[in-house]
C-alpha positions as CSV (number, residue, x, y, z in Angstrom):
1,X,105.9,74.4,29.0
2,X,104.9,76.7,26.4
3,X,104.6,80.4,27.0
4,X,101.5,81.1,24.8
5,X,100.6,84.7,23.6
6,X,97.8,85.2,26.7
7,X,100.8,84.6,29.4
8,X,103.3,86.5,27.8
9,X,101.0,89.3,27.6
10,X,100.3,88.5,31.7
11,X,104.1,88.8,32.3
12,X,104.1,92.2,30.1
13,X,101.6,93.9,32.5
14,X,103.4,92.5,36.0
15,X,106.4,93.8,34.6
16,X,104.9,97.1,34.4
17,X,104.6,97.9,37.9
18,X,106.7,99.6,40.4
19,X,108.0,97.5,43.0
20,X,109.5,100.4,44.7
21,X,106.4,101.6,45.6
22,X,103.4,99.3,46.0
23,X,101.0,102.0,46.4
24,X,101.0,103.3,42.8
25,X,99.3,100.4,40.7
26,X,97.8,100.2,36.8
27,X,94.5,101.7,35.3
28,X,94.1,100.1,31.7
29,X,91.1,101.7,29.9
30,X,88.2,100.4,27.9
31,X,89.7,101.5,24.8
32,X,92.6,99.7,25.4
33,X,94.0,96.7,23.3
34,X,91.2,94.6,23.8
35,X,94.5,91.6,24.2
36,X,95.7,93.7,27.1
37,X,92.1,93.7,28.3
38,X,92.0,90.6,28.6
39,X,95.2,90.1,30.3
40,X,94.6,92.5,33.1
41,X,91.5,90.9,33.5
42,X,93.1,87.3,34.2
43,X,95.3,88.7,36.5
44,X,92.4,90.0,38.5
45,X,90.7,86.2,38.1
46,X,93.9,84.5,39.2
47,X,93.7,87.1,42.0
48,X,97.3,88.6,41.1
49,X,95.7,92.2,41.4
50,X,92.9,93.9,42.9
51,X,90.6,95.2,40.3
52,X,89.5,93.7,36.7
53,X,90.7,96.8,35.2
54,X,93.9,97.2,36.9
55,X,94.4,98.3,40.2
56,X,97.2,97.0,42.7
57,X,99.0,93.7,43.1
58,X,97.8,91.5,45.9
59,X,100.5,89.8,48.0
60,X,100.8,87.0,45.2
61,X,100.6,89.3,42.4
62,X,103.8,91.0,44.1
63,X,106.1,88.1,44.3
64,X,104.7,87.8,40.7
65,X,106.1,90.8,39.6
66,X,109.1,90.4,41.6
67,X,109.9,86.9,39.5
68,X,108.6,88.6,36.3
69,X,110.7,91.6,36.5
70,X,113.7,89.5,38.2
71,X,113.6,87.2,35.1
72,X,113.5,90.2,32.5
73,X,116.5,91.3,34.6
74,X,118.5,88.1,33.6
75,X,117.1,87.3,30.1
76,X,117.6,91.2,29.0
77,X,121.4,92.4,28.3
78,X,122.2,95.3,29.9
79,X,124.4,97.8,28.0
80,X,128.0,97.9,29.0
């Protein structure tokens, strides 16, 4: 499988949210990258979050996140 540009930009805004607190979510403006536009919108079509222009994750957009974010976790050295 190939991680193309459009899902790596999907994986950029899941990583973004707080997982400590499911309550604060993601508001991404109309004069945003039109690429992360498009992103957040997919999200809200795959029903990973609750508005087309952010919002909050959706019980599947939070186990998402949590795989997004554990990955990063992994992949990412951490400074000794």
């Amino acid at each position: 499988m190939v991680f193309t540009p459009e899902l790596i930009a999907e994986f950029e805004l899941l990583a973004l949210f707080n997982l400590d607190n499911t309550q604060e979510g993601l508001k991404v403006h109309n004069n945003a990258n039109p690429k992360v536009q498009a992103a957040v919108m997919r999200l809200h079509q795959k029903g990973l979050i609750t508005q087309p222009d952010g919002g909050y994750l959706t019980s599947l957009g939070l186990d998402a996140a949590e795989h997004v974010q554990a990955l990063r976790t992994i992949l990412v050295p951490q400074p000794a």
